[in-house]
C-alpha positions as CSV (number, residue, x, y, z in Angstrom):
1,X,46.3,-72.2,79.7
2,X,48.8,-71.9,77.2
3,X,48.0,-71.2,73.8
4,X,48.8,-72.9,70.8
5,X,50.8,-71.1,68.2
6,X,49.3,-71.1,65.0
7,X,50.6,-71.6,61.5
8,X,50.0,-71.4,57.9
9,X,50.6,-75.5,55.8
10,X,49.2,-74.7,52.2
11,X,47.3,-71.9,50.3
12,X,45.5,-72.2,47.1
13,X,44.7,-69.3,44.5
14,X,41.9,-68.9,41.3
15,X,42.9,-65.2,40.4
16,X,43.2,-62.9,37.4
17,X,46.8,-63.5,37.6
18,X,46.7,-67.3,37.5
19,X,45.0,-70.3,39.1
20,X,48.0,-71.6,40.6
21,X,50.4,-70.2,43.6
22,X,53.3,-70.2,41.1
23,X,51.6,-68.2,38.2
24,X,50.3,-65.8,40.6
25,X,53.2,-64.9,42.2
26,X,55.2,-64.7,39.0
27,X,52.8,-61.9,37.5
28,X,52.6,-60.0,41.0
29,X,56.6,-59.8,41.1
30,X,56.8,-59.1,37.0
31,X,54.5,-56.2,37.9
32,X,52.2,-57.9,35.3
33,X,48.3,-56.7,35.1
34,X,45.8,-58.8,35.0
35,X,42.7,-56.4,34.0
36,X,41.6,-57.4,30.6
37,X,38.4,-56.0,28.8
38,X,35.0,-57.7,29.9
39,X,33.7,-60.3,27.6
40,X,31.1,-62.3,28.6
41,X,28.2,-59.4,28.3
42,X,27.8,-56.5,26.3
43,X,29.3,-53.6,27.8
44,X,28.9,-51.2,25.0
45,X,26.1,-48.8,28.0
46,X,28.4,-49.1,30.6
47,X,30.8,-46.4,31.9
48,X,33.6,-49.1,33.0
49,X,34.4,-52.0,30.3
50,X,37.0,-53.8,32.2
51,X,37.7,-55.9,35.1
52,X,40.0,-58.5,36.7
53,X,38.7,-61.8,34.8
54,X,39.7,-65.0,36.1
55,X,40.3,-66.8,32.8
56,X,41.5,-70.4,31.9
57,X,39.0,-71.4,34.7
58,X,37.2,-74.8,33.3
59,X,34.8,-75.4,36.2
60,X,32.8,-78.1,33.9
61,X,36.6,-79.9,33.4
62,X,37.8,-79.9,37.2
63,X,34.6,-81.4,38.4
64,X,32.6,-82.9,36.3
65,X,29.5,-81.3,34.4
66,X,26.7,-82.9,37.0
67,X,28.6,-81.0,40.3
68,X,29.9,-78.1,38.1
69,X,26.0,-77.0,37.8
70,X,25.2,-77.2,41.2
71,X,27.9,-74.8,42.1
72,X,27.6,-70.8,41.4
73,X,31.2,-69.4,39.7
74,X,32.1,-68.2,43.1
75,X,31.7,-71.1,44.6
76,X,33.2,-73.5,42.2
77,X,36.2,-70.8,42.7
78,X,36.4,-71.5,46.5
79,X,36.3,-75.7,46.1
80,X,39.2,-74.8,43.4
81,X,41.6,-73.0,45.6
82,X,40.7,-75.3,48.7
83,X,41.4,-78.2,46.4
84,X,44.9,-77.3,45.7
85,X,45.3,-76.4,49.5
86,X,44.8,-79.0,51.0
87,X,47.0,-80.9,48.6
88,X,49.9,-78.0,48.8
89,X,49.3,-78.6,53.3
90,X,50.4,-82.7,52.5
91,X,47.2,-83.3,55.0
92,X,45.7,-86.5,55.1
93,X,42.0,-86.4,55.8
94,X,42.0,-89.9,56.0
95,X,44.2,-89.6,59.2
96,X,42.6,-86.4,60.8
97,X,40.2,-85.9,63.5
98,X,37.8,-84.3,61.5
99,X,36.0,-83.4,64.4
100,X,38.9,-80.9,64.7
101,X,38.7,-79.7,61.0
102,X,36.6,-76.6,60.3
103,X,36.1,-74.4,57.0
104,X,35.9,-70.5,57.3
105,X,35.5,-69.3,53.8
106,X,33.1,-66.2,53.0
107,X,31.5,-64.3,49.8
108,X,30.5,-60.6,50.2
109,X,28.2,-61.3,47.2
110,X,27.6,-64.5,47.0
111,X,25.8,-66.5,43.9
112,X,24.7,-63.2,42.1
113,X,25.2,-64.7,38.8
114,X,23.0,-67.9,39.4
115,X,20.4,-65.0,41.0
116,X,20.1,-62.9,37.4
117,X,19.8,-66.0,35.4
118,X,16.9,-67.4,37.5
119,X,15.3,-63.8,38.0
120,X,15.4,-64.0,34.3
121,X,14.0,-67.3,33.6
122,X,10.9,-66.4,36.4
123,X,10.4,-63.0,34.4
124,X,10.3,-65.1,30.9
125,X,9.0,-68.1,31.9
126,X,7.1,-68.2,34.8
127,X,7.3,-69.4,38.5
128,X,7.4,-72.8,37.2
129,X,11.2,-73.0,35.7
130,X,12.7,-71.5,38.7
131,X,15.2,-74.0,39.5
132,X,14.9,-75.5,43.4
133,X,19.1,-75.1,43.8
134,X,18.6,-71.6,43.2
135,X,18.9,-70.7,46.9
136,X,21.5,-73.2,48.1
137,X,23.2,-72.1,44.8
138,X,22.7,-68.3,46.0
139,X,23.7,-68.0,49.2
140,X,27.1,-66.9,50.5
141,X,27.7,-69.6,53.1
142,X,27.6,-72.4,50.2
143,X,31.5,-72.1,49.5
144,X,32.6,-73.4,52.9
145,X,29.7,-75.4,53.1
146,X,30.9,-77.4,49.7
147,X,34.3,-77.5,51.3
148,X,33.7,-79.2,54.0
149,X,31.5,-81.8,52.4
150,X,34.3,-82.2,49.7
151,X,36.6,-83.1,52.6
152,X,34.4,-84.5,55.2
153,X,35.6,-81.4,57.7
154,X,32.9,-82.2,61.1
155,X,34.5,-79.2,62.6
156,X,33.3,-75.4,62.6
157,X,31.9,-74.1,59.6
158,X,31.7,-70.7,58.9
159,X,31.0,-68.0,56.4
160,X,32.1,-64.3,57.4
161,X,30.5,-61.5,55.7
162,X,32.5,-58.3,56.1
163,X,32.5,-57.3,52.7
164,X,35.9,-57.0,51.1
165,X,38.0,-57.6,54.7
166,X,36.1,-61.6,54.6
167,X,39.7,-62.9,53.7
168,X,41.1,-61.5,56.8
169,X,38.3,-62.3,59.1
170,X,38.1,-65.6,58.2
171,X,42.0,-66.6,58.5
172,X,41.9,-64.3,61.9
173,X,38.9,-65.9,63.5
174,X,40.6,-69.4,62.6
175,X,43.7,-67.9,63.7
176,X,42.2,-67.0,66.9
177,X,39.7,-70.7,67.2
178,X,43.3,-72.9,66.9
179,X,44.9,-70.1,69.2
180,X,42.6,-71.1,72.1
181,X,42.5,-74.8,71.4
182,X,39.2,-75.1,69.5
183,X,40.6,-77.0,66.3
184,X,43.3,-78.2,64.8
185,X,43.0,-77.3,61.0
186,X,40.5,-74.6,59.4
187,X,40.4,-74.3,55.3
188,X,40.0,-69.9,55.6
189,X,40.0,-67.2,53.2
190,X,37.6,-65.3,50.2
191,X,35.9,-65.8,47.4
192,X,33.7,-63.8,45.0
193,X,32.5,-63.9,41.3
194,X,30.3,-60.8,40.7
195,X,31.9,-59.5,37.8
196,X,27.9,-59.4,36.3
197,X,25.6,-56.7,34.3
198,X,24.0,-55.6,37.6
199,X,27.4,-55.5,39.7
200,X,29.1,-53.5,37.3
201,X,26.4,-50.9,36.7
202,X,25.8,-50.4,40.2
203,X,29.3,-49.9,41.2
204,X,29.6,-47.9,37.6
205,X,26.6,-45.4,38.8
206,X,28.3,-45.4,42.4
207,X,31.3,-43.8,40.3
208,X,33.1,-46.1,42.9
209,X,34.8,-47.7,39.4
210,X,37.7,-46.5,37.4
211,X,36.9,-45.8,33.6
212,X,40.3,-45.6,32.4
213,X,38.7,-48.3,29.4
214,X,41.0,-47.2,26.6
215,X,44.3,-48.0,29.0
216,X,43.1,-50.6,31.1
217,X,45.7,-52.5,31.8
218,X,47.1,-49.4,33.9
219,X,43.8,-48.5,35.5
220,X,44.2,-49.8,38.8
221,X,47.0,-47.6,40.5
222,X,47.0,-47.3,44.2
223,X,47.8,-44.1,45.7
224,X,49.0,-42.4,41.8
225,X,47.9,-38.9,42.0
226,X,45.6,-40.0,38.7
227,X,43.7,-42.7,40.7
228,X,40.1,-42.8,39.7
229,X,38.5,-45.7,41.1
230,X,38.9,-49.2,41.7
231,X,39.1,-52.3,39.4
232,X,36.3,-55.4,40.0
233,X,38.1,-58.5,39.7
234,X,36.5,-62.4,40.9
235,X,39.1,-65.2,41.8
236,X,39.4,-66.9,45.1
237,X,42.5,-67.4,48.0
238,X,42.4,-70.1,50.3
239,X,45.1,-70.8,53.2
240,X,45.0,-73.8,55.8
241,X,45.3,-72.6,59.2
242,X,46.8,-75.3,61.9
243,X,48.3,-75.5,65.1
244,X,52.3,-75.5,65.4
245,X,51.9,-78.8,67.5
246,X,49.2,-80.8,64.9
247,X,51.7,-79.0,61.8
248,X,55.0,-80.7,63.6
249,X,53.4,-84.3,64.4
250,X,52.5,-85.2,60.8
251,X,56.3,-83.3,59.8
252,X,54.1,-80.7,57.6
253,X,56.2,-77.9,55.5
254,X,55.6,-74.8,57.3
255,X,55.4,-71.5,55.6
256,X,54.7,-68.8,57.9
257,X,52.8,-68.1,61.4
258,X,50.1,-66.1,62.1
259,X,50.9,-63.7,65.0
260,X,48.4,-61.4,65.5
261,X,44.8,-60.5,64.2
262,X,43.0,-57.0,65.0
263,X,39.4,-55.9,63.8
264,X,37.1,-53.0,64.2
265,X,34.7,-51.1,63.1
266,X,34.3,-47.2,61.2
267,X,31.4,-47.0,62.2
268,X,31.0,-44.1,59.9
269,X,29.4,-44.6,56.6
270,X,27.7,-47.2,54.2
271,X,30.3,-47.5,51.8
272,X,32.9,-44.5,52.4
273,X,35.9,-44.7,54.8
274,X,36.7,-42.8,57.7
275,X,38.2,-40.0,56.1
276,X,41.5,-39.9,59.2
277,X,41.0,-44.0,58.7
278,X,40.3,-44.4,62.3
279,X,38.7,-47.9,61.8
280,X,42.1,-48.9,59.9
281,X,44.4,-47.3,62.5
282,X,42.3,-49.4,65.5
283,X,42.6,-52.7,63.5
284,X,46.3,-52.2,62.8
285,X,47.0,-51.3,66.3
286,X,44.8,-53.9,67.9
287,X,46.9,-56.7,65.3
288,X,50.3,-55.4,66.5
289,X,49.1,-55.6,70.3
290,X,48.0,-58.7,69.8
291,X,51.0,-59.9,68.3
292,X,53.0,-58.3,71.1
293,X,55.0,-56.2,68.3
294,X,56.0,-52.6,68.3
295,X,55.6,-50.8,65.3
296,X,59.0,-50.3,64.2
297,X,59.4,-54.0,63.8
298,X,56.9,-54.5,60.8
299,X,59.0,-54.7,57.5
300,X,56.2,-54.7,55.1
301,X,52.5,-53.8,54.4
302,X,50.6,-55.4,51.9
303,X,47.5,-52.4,52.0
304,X,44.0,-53.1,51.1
305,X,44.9,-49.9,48.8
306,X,41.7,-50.1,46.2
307,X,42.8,-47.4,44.0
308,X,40.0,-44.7,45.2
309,X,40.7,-41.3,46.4
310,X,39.5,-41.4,49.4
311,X,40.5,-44.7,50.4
312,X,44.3,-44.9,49.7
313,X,44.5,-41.5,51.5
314,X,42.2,-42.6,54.5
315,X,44.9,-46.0,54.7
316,X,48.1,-43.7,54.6
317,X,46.7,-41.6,57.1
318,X,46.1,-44.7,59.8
319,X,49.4,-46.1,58.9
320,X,51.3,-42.8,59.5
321,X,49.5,-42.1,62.9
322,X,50.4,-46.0,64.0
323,X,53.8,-46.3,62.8
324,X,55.1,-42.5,63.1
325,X,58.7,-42.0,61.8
326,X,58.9,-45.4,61.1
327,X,56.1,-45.3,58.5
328,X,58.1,-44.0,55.7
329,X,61.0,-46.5,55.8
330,X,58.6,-49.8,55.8
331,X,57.6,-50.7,52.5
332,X,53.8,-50.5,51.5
333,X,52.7,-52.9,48.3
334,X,49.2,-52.5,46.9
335,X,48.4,-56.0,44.8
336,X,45.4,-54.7,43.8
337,X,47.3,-52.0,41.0
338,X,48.2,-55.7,39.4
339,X,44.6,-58.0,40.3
340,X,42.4,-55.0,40.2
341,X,39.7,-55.8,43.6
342,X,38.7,-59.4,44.0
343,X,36.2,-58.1,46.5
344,X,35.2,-60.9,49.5
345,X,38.2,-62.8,47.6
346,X,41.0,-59.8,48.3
347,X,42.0,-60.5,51.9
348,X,42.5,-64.1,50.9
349,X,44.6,-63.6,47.8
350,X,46.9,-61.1,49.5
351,X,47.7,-62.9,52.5
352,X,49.1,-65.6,50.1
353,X,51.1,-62.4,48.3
354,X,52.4,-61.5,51.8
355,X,53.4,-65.0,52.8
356,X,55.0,-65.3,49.4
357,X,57.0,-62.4,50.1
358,X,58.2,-63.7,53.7
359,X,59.3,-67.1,52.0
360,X,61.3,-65.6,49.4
361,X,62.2,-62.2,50.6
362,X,60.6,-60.4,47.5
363,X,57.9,-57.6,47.3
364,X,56.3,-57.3,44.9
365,X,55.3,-53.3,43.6
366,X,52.6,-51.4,43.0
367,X,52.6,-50.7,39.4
368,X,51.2,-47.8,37.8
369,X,53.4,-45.0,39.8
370,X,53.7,-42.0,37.2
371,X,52.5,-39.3,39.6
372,X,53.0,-38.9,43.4
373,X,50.2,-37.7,44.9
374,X,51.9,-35.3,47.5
375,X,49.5,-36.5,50.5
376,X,50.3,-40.3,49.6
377,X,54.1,-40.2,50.1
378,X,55.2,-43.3,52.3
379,X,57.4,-45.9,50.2
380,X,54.6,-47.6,47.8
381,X,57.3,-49.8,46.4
382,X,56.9,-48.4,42.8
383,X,56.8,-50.0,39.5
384,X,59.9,-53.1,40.3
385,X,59.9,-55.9,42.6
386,X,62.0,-55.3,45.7
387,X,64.5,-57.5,47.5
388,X,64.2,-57.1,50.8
389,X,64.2,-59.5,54.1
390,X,61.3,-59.9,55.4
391,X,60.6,-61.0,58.7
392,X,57.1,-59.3,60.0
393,X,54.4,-58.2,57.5
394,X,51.2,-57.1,58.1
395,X,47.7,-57.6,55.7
396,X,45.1,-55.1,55.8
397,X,41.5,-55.5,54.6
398,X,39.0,-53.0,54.6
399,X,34.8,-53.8,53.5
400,X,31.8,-51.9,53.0
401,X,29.9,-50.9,56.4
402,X,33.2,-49.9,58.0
403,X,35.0,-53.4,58.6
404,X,38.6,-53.8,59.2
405,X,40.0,-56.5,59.8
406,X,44.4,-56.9,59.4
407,X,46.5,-60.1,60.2
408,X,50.0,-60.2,60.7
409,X,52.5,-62.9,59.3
410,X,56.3,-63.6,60.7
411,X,58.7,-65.8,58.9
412,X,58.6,-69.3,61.0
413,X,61.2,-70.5,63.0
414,X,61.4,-73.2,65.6
């Protein structure tokens, strides 16, 4: 059987850059940070005091104050960004067979907020003001669930959990569903809203966080010899995934096509990386076999680049063992040195960054680049935007537990 070709209609964004695909681009090709200082708790005991805060976000305002309250932050997030995707895709529910339309949207954290504020009121008050929508409010899988209730979506509904590579799993399993002829349209990406008083001491007492707190705004910077830790930052990204043939018979703008998806596993640690990145390298190479491409003909990686020690030098490593010689000439951006780490929410947002850059033949840099770090020494893009044409680009997502999943993107054409 032949399979369908598979491409990307619309994408919507809630990030610390913007809420909007424009605004978000802007600031990621302006090199403009969007870690601020943390504001909506005390942070005076805490060893970090900064974070990538989604801000101008009026959840109360965009749905009304009855659905707003039934909907954690990063949930309310996801309905947001799948809002303005389906309206960016042109598609008509109305005119779909919504047997046909599926959702794959996933939290790594889920409703943690909603979590504390009920732990707090059963701790204060007793069993008895527990609110009952504390679960459905709670639990991870409620963002594509609201989604496809929003838009009546009968299809395959489902919530990956692979920490911070749930972007890329979702749009590759959807990828991989329409590939074989199992649906037409799937609403996939990340979201995540754990930017909380628990969240931030746990990571803080991890010492997985940066606490550059005096100079935030450069404190995220990828593969910098001065790297020490990552940024948390919340938002959401949200593509629509569709068949070439069900894209061209309602005339839809296309804006790139999915080619290949690889995963894998570390199967090394809780939380650390493969120190060679072997999990990274067997996802990238799986992708690029899967999308029948040879190394060489990749012009840009958007990396999963978190800003740790360990991790930026684990992802050099398993790009320089897949790509070889080629590995220093193809440019490698790191949008986290600009969002800080949107967590379940990363894989989403960056895929929209990479199919930006294939659109407008851009790349955006990774900022922050004062000191090399002599084993991190492939082309980081530093500091500027690049022109550059872009054909082939490739999106890697790494998680917690050793999950890898990376997705590769070509420029469409007929």
């Amino acid at each position: 059987m032949e399979r369908e070709r598979v491409v990307i209609t619309g994408m919507g964004i809630v990030s610390p850059l913007g809420n909007d695909v424009d605004t978000f681009w802007n600031g990621l090709v302006q090199g403009k940070s969007g870690i601020t200082r943390i504001d909506a708790f005390d942070t005076t005991s805490y060893k970090t005091k900064m974070a990538g805060v989604v801000r101008d976000f009026d959840g109360e305002g965009r749905f009304g104050r009855k659905e707003a309250r039934r909907m954690d932050r990063f949930c309310q997030f996801a309905v947001a960004a799948a809002d303005d995707a389906l309206v960016h895709s042109g598609l008509d529910m109305e005119k779909l067979d919504r047997e046909r339309v599926g959702v794959y949207i996933g939290s790594g954290i889920g409703g943690i907020q909603t979590l504390m504020e009920q732990g707090k009121l059963l701790s204060e008050r007793g069993p008895g003001r527990v609110s009952p929508t504390l679960v459905p409010m709670m639990i991870s899988n409620m963002a594509a669930a609201m989604v496809s209730m929003r838009f009546g979506c009968w299809g395959p509904t489902l919530s990956p959990v692979t920490a911070c590579s749930i972007g890329n799993t979702a749009i590759g399993e959807a990828y991989r569903l329409i590939r074989d002829g199992g649906a037409d349209v799937i609403f996939a990406g990340g979201t995540e809203a754990a930017i909380t008083e628990v969240s931030l001491a746990s990571f803080g007492n991890a010492t997985a966080l940066s606490t550059r707190n005096e100079t935030y705004e450069t404190a995220s910077r990828p593969f910098d010899a001065g790297r020490d830790g990552f940024v948390m930052a919340e938002g959401a990204g949200i593509v629509v995934v569709e068949s070439l043939a069900h894209a061209r018979a309602r005339n839809a703008q296309i804006l790139a096509e999915i080619v290949g998806y690889g995963a894998s596993s570390d199967a090394y640690h809780m939380v650390a990386t493969h120190p060679e990145g072997r999990g990274a390298y067997l996802a990238m190479r799986a992708a690029l076999a899967d999308a029948k491409l040879q190394p060489h003909e990749v012009d840009l990686i958007n990396a999963h680049a978190t800003s740790t020690e360990a991790g930026d030098l684990s992802e050099t490593r398993a790009i320089k063992q897949l790509f070889g010689e080629a590995a220093y000439r193809i440019p490698v951006t790191a949008n986290k040195s600009m969002t800080g780490h949107m967590l379940g929410a990363a894989g989403g947002a960056e895929a929209i960054s990479l199919i930006q850059s294939l659109q407008h033949g851009l790349i955006p840099p990774t900022i922050n680049q004062e000191q090399q770090d002599p084993e991190c020494d492939l082309d980081y893009v530093p500091n500027e935007a690049r022109e550059a044409e872009v054909q082939v680009g490739m999106s890697n997502s790494f998680g917690f537990g050793g999950h890898n999943a990376v997705v590769v993107f070509r420029k469409y054409s007929s």
